[in-house]
DRENZASE-544342 format. One record per residue (C-alpha): y, x, z negated; residue in one letter. Coordinates in steps of 0.05 Angstrom, whole numbers, plus 5000, padded with zeros to 4 digits. Layout:
// residues N
<pt><Y>Y</Y><X>X</X><Z>Z</Z><resn>A</resn></pt>
...
//
This chain:
// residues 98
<pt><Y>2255</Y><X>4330</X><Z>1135</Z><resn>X</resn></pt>
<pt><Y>2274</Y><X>4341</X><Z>1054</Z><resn>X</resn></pt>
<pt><Y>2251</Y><X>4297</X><Z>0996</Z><resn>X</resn></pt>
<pt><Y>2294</Y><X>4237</X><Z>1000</Z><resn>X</resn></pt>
<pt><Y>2351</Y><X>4237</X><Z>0946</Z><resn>X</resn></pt>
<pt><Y>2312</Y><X>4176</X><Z>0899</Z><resn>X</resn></pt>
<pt><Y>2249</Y><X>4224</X><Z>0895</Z><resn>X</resn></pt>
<pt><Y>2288</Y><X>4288</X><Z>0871</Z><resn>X</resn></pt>
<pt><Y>2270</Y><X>4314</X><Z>0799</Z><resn>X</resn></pt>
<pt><Y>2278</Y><X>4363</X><Z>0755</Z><resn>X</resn></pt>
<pt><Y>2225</Y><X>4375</X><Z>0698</Z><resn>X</resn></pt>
<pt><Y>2232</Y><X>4434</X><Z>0647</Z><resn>X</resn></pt>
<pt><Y>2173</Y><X>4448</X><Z>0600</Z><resn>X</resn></pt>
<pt><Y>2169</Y><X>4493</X><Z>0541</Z><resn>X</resn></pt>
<pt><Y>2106</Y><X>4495</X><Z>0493</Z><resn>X</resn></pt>
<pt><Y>2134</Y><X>4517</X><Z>0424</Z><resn>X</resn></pt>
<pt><Y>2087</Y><X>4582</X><Z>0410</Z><resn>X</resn></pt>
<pt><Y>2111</Y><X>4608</X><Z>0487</Z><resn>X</resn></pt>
<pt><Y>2171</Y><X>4646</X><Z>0498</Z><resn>X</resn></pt>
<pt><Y>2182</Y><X>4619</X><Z>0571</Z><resn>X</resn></pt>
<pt><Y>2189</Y><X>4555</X><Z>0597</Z><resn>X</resn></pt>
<pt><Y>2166</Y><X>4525</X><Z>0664</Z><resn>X</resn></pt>
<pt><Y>2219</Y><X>4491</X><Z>0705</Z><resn>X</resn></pt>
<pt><Y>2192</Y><X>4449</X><Z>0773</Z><resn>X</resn></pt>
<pt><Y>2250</Y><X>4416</X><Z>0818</Z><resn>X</resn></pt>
<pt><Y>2248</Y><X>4378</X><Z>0880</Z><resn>X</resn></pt>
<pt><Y>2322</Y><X>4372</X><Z>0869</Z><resn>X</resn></pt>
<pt><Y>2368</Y><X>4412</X><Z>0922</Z><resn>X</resn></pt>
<pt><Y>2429</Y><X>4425</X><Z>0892</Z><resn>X</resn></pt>
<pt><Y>2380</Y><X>4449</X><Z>0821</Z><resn>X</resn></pt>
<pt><Y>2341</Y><X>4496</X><Z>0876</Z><resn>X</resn></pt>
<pt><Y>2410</Y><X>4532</X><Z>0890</Z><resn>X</resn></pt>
<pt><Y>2434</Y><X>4533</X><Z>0822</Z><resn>X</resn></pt>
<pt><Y>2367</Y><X>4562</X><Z>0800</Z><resn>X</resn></pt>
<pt><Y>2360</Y><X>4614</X><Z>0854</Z><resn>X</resn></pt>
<pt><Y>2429</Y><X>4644</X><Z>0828</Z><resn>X</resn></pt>
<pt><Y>2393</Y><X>4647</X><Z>0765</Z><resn>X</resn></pt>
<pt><Y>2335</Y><X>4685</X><Z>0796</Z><resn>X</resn></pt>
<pt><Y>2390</Y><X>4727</X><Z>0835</Z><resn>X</resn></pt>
<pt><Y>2418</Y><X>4744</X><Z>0769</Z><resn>X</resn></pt>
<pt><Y>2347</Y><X>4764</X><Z>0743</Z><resn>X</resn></pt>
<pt><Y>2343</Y><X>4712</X><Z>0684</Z><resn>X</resn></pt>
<pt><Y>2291</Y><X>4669</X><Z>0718</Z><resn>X</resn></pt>
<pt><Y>2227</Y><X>4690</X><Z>0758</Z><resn>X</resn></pt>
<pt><Y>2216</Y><X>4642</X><Z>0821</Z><resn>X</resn></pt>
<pt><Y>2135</Y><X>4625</X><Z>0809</Z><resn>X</resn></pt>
<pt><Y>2121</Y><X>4582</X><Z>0875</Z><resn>X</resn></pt>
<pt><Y>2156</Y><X>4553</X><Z>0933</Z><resn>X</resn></pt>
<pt><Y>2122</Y><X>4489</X><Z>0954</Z><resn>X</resn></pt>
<pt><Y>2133</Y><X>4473</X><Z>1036</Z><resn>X</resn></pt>
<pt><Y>2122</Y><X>4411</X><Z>1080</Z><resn>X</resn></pt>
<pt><Y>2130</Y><X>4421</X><Z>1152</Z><resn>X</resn></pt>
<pt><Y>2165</Y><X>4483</X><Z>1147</Z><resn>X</resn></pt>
<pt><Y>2221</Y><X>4454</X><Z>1101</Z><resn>X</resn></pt>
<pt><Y>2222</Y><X>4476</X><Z>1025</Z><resn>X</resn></pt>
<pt><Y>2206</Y><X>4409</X><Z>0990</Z><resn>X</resn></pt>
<pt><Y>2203</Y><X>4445</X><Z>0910</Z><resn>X</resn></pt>
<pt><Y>2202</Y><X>4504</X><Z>0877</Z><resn>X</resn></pt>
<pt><Y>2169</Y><X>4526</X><Z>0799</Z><resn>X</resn></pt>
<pt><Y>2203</Y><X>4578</X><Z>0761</Z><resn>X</resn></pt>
<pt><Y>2197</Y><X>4612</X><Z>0692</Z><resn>X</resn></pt>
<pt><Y>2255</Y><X>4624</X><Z>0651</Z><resn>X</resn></pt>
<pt><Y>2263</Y><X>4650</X><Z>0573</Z><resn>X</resn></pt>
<pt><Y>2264</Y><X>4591</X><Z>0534</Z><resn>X</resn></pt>
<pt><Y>2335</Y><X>4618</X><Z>0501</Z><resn>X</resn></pt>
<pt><Y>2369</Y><X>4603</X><Z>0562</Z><resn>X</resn></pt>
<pt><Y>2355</Y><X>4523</X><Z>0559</Z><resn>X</resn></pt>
<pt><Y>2370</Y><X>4510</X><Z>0486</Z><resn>X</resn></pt>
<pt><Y>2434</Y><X>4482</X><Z>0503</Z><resn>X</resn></pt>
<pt><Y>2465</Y><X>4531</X><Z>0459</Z><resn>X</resn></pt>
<pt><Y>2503</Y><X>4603</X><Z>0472</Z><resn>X</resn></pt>
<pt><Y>2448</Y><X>4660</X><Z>0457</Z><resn>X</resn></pt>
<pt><Y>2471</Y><X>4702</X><Z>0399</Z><resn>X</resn></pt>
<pt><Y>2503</Y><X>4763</X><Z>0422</Z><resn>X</resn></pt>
<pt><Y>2482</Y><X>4831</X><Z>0404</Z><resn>X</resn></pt>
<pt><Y>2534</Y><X>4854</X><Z>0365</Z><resn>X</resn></pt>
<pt><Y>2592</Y><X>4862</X><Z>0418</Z><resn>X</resn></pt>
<pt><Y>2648</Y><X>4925</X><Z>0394</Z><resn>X</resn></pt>
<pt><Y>2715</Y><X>4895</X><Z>0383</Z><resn>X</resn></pt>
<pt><Y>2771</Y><X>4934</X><Z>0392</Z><resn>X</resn></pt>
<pt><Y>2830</Y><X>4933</X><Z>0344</Z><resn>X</resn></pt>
<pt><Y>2874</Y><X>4886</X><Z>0370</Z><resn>X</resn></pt>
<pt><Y>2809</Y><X>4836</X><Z>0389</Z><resn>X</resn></pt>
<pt><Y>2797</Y><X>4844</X><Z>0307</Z><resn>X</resn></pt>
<pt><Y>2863</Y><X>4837</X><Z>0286</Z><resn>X</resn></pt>
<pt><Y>2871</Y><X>4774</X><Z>0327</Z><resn>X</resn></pt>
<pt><Y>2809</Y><X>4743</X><Z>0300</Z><resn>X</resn></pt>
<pt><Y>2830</Y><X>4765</X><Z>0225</Z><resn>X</resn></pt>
<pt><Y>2904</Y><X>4727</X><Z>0235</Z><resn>X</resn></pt>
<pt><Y>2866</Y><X>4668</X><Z>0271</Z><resn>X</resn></pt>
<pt><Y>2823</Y><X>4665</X><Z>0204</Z><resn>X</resn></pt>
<pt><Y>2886</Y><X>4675</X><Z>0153</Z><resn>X</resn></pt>
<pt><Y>2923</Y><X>4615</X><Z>0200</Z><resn>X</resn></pt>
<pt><Y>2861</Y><X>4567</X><Z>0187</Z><resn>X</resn></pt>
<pt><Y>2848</Y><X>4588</X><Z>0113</Z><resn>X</resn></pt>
<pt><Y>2930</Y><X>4574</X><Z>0100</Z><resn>X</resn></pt>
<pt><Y>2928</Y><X>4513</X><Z>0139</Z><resn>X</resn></pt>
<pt><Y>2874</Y><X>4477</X><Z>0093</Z><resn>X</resn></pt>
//
């Protein structure tokens, strides 16, 4: 038997001079969505906590980047020529329309 649905949490910690954070949940649906982030090898799974042979939580360590709540600066992606050109009549449009 699971964690009833009115005991499920999430909890993400960070401390500010680390460059990971520490996320627990006892939430299942968080559990799947996280384990596609380990899948995707963004996120370490630390510990899998059981109870009777059902998985009742799981820790796991993740770069801190990734829970800002805002897109990671890309590394300098190459645009090709019609990706700039689109960009530079997209800018013209908005400067023109002020």
């Amino acid at each position: 038997m699971g964690t009833p649905l009115y005991e499920q949490e999430t909890i993400i910690r960070w401390y500010r001079d680390e460059d990971e954070a520490t996320i627990y949940t006892s939430d299942t649906t968080m559990m799947t969505r996280f384990d596609k982030f380990v899948d995707g090898g963004d996120w370490k799974l630390v510990k899998t906590e059981t109870c009777e042979g059902d998985i009742i939580a799981k820790r796991y360590k993740a770069p801190k980047e990734l829970l800002y709540g805002r897109k990671v600066k890309s590394k300098g992606q190459a645009l090709t020529e019609e990706q700039r050109e689109a960009r530079r009549v997209r800018i013209m449009k908005n400067i023109h329309d002020k």
